[in-house]
LOVEX-874712 format. One line per 3 residues: number of its first residue (from 0); their letters; for each residue x, y, z of N, C-alpha, C, O. Coordinates in steps of 0.001 Angstrom, whole numbers. Layout:
// LOVEX-874712
NUM> A> X:Y:Z:X:Y:Z:X:Y:Z:X:Y:Z ~ ...
***
This chain:
// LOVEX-874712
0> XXX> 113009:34632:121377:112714:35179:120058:113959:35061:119182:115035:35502:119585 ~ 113814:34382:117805:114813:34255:117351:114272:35526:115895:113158:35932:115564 ~ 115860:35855:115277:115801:36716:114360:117091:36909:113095:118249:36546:113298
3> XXX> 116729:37396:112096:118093:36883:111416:119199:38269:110923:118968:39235:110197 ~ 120588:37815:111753:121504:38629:111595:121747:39207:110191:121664:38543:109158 ~ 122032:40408:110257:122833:40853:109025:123798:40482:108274:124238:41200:107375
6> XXX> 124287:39215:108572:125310:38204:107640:124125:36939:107664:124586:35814:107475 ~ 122682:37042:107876:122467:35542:107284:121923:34711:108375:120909:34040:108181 ~ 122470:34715:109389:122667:33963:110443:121126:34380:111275:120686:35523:111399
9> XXX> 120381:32894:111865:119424:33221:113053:119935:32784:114590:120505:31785:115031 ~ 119547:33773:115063:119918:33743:116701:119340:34414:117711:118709:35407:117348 ~ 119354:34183:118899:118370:34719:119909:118635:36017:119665:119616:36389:119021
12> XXX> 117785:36769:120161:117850:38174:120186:117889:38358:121459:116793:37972:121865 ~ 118646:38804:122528:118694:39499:123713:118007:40523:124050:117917:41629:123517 ~ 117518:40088:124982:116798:41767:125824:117499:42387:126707:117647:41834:127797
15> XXX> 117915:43274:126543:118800:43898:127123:117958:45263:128317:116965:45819:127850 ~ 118348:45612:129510:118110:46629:130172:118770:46778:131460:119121:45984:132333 ~ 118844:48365:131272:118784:49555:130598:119276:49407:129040:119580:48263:128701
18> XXX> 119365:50256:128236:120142:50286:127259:121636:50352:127100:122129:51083:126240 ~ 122281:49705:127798:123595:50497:127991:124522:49465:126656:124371:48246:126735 ~ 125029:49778:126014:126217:48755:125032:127362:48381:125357:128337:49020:125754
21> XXX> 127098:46617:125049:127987:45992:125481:129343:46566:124250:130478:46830:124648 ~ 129085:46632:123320:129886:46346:122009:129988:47623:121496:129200:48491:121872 ~ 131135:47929:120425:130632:48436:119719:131455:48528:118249:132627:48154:118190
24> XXX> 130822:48999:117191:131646:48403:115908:131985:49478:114816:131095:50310:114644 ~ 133069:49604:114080:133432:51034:113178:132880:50731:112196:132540:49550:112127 ~ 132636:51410:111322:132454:50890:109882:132689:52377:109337:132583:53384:110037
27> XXX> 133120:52349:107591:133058:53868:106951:133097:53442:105609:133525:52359:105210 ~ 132598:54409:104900:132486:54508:103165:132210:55421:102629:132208:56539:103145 ~ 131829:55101:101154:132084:56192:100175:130595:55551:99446:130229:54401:99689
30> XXX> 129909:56376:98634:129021:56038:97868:129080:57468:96681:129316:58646:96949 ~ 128813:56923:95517:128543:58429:94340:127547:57896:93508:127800:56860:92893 ~ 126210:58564:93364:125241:58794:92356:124843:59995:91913:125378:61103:91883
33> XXX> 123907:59613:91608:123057:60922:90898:122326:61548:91423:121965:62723:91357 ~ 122006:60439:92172:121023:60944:93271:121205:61207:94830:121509:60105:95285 ~ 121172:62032:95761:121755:63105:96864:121291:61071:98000:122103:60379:98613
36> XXX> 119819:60825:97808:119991:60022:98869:120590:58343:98855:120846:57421:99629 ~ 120603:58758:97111:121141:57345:96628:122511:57062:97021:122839:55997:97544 ~ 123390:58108:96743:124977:58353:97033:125279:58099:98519:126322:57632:98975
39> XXX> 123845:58607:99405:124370:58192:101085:123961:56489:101302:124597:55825:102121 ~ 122797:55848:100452:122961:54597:100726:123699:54005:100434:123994:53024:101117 ~ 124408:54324:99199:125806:53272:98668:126766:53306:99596:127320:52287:100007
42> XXX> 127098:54764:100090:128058:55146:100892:127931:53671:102556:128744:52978:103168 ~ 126916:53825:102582:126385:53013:103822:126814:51165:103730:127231:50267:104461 ~ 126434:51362:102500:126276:49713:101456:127832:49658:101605:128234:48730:102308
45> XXX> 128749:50461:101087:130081:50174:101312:130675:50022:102687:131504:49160:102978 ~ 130221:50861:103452:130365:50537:104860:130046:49372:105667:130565:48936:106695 ~ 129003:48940:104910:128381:47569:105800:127501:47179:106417:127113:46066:106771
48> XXX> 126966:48842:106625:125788:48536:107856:124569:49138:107463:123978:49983:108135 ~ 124091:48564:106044:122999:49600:104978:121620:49240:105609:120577:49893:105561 ~ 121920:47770:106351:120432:46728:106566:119749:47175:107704:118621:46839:108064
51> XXX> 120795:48241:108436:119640:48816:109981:119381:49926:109803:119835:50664:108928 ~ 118459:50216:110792:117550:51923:110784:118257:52459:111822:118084:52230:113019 ~ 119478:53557:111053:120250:54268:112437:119615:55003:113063:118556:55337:112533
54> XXX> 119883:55507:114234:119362:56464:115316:120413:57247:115823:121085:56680:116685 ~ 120684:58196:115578:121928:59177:116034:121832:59259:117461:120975:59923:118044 ~ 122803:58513:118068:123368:58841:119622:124499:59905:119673:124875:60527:118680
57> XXX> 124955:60041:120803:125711:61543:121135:126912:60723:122067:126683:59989:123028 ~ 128221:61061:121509:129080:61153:122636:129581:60366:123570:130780:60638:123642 ~ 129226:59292:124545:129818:58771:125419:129726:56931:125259:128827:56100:125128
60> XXX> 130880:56928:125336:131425:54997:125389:131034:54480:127169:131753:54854:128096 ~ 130071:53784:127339:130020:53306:128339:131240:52520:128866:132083:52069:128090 ~ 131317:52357:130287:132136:51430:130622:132136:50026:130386:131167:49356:130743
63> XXX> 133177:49477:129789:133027:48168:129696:132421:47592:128333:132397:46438:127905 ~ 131926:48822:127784:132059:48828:126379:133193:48024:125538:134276:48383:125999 ~ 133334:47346:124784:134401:46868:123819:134229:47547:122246:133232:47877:121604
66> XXX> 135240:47577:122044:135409:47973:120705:135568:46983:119913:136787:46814:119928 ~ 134842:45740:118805:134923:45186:117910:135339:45046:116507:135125:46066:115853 ~ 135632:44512:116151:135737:44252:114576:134013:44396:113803:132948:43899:114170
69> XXX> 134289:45151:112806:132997:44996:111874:132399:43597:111522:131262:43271:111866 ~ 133335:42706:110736:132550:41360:111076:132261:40623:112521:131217:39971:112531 ~ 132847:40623:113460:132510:40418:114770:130922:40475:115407:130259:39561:115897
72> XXX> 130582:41912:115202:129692:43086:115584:128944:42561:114754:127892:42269:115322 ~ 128924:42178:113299:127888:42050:112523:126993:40961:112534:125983:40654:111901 ~ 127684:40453:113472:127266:39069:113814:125683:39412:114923:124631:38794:114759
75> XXX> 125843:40298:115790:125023:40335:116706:123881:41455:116302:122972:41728:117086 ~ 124004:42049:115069:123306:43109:114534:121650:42347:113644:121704:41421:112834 ~ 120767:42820:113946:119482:42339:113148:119433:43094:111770:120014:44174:111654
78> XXX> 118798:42576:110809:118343:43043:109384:116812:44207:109980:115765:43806:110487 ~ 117090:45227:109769:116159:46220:109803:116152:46454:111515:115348:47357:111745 ~ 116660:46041:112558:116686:46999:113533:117021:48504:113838:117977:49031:113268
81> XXX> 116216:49227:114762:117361:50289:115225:118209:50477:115854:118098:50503:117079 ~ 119441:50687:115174:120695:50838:115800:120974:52223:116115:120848:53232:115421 ~ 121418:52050:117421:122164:53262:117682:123511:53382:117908:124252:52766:118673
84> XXX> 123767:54490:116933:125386:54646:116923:125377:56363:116395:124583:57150:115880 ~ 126819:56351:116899:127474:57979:115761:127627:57483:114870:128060:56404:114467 ~ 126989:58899:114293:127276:58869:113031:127833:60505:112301:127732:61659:112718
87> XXX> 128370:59975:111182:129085:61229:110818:129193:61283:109454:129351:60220:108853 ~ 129131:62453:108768:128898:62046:106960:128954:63718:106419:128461:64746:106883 ~ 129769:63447:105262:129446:64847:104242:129655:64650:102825:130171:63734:102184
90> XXX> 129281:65417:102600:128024:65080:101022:128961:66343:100279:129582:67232:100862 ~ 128845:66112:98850:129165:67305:97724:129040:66735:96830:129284:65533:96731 ~ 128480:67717:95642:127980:67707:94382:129158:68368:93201:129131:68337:91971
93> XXX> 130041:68887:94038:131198:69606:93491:131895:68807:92615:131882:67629:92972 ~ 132512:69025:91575:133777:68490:91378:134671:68211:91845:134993:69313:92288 ~ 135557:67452:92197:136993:67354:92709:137241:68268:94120:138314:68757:94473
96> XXX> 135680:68372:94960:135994:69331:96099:136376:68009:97402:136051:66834:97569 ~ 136905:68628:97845:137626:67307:99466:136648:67684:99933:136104:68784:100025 ~ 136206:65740:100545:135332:66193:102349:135826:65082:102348:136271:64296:101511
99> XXX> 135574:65157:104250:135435:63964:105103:134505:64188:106171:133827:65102:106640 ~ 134739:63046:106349:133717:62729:107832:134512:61659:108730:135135:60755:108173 ~ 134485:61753:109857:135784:61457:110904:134601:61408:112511:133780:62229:112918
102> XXX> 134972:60256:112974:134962:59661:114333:136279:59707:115305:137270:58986:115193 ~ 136060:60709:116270:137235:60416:117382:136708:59642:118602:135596:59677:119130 ~ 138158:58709:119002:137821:58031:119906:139078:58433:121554:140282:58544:121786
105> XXX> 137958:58500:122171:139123:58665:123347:138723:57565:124575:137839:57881:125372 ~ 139394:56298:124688:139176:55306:125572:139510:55102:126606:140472:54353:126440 ~ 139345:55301:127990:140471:54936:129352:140709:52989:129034:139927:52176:128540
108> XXX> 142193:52808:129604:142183:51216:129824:141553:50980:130682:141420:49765:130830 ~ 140948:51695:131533:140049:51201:132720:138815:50751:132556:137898:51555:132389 ~ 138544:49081:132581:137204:49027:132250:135390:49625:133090:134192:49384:132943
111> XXX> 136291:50492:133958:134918:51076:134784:134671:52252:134076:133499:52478:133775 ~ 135482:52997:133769:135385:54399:133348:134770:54886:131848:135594:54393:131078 ~ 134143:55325:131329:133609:55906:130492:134581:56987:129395:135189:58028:129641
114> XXX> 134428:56328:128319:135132:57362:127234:134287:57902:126527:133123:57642:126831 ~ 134509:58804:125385:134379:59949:124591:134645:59670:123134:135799:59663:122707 ~ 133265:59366:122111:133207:59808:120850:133099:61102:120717:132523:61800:121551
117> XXX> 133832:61706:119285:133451:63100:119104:133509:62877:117322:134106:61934:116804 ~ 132622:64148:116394:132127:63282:114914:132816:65386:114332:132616:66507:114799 ~ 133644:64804:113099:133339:65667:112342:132715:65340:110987:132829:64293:110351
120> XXX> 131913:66636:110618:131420:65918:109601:130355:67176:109035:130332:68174:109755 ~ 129630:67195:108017:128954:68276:107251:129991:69130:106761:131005:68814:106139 ~ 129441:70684:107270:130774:71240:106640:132049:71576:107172:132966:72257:106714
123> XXX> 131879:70805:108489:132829:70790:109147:134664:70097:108409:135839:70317:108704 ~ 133757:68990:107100:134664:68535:107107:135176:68496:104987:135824:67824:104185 ~ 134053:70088:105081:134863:70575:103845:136087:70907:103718:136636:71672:104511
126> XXX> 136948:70134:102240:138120:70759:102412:139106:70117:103188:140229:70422:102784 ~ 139116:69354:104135:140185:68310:105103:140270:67155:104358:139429:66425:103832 ~ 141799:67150:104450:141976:66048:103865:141560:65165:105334:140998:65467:106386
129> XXX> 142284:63687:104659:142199:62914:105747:142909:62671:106784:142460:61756:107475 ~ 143914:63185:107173:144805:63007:108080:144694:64125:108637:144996:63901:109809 ~ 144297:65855:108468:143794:66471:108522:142355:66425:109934:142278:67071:110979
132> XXX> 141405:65369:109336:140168:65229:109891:140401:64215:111137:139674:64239:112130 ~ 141308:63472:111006:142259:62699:111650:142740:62883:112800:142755:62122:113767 ~ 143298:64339:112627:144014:64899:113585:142722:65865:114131:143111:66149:115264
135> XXX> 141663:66396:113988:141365:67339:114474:139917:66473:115160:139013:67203:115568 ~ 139777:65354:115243:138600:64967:115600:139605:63580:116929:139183:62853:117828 ~ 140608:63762:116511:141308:63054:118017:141182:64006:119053:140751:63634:120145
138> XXX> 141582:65495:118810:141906:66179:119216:140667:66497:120146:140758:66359:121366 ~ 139737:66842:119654:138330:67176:119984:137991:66031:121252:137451:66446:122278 ~ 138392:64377:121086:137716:63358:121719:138415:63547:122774:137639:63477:123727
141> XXX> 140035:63861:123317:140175:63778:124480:140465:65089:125231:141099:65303:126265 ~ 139517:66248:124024:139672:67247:125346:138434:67314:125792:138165:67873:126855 ~ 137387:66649:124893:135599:67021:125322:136205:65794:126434:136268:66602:127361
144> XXX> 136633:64663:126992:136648:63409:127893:137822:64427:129139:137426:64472:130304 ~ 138668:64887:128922:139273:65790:129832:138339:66767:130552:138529:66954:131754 ~ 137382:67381:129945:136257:68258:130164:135027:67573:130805:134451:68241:131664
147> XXX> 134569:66429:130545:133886:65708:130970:134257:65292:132431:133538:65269:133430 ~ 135362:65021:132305:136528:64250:133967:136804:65454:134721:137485:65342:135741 ~ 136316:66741:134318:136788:67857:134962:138313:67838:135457:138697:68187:136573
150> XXX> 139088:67371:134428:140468:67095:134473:141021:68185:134188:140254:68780:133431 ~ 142244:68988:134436:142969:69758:133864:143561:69574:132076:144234:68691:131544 ~ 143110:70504:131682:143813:70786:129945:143953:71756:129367:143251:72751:129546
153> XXX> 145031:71666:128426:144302:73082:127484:145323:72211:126618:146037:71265:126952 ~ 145079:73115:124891:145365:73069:123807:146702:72787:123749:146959:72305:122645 ~ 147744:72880:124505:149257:72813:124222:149545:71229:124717:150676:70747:124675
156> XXX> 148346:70476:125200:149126:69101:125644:148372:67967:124552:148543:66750:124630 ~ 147797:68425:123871:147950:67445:122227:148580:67801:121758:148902:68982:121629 ~ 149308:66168:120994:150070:66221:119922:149535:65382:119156:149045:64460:119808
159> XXX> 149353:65235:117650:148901:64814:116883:149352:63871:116748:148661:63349:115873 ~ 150440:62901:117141:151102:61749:116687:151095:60975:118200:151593:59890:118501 ~ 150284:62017:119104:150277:60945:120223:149066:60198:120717:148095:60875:121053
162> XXX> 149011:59039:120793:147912:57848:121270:147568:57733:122369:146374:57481:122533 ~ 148315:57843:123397:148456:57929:124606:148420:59008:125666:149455:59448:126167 ~ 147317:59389:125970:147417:60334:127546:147221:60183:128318:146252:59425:128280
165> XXX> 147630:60504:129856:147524:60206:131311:146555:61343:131607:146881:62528:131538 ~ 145181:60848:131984:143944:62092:132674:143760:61750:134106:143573:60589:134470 ~ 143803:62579:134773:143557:62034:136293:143904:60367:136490:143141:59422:136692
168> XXX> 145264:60419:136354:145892:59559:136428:145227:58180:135816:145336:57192:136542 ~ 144706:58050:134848:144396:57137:133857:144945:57315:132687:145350:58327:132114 ~ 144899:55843:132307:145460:55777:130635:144235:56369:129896:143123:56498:130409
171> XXX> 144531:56673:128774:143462:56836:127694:144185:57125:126169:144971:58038:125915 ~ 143747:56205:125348:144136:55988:124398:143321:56579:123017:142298:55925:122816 ~ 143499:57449:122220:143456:58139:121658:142884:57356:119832:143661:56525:119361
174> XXX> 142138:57557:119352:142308:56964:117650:141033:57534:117171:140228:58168:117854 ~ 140921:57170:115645:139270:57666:115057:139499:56643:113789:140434:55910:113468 ~ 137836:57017:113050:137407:55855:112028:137582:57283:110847:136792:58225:110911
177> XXX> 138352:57255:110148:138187:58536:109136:137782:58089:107765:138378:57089:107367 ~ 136657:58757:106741:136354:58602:105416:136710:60048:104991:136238:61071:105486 ~ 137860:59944:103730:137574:61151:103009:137465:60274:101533:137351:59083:101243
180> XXX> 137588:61836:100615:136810:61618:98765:136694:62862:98625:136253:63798:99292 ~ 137478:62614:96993:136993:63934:96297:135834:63702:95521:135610:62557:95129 ~ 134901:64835:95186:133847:65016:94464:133976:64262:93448:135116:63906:93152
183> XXX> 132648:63741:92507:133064:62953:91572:133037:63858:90253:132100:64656:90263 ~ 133745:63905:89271:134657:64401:88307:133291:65010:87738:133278:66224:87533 ~ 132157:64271:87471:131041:64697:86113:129917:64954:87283:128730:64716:87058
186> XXX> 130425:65513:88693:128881:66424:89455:128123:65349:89988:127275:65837:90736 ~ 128026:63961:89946:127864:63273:90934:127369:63470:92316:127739:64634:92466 ~ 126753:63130:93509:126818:63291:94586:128370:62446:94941:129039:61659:94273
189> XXX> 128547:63040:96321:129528:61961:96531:129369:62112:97949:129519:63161:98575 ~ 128960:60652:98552:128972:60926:100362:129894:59989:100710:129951:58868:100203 ~ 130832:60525:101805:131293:59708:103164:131029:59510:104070:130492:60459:104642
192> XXX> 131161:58367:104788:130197:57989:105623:131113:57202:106701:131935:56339:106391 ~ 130722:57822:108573:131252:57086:108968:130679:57054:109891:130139:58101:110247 ~ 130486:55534:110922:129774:55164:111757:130202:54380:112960:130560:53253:112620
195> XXX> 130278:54558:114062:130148:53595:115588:128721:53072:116101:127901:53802:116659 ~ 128476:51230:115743:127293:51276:115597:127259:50307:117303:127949:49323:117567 ~ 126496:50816:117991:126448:50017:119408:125821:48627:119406:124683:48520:118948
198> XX> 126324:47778:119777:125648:46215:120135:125002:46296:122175:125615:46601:123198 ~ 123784:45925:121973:123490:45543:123470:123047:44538:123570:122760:44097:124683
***
């Protein structure tokens, strides 16, 4: 079965099973209208990935998963499929009020082992700036993956400037996809938008 990618392109479509993802790809944006659902499609449209029907997944990077480039990924993505990925987004009508919306990533170098998305976002991410949302949604990805590994942790062994932690004696490398924006000046919607969209 052939079908045509989201850059244009026709190519087999794979059947994949179980569902598990080989790939997977960041994307984030900003959109502002007038309108509450118009502002999240632009937001999307700027991001890249407006042409599929998302499906909110939860939480865990399979093993062996790769992390891609957006054009890469876009390559293997269909026009109107459902994709599943995190997703993360917050919206305001405010003036000049801060949000974001923020993806944490927590990866082992081990390609057997399984890592940890974690999403801030709604009103979670009123008010944060971006480095802010940055820091608190890294934070979140490798203690929910410490918790997951039934590894020893607590709160005093993040540091915000560090990439790198040793969990039951694995690497795991630490990062996120962050969108912030202030409200738009004349009451506007204004959404950010950020997404990990899975390839299988």
């Amino acid at each position: 079965m052939k079908a045509r990618s989201t850059i244009g392109q026709k190519r087999d479509v794979p059947q994949a099973w179980p569902l598990v993802p080989r790939k997977v790809l960041l994307a984030k944006g900003v959109g502002v209208h007038k309108e509450m659902l118009t502002s999240r499609e632009l937001a999307m449209t700027d991001a890249g990935v407006e042409k599929m029907n998302m499906i909110k997944a939860s939480s865990i990077i399979p093993p062996r998963c790769e992390i891609v480039p957006l054009r890469e990924g876009k390559k293997e993505l269909m026009i109107g499929q459902m994709a599943f990925a995190i997703l993360a987004q917050c919206q305001t009508y405010e003036p000049h009020k801060r949000i974001s919306a923020a993806i944490g990533i927590a990866k082992p170098d081990d390609p057997d082992m399984y890592g940890f998305f974690t999403e801030i976002e709604e009103d979670q991410g009123y008010g944060k700036t971006q480095q802010k949302a940055a820091e608190e949604v890294m934070y979140l990805a490798i203690s929910n993956l410490a918790m997951s590994w039934r590894a020893k942790w607590n709160d005093k062994m993040f540091d915000p400037k560090k990439k790198v932690y040793r969990i039951k004696n694995k690497t795991v490398r630490v990062s996120n996809v962050t969108q912030s924006a202030l409200g738009d000046p004349d009451g506007k919607y204004t959404t950010v938008f950020v997404a990990a969209v899975f390839v299988f």
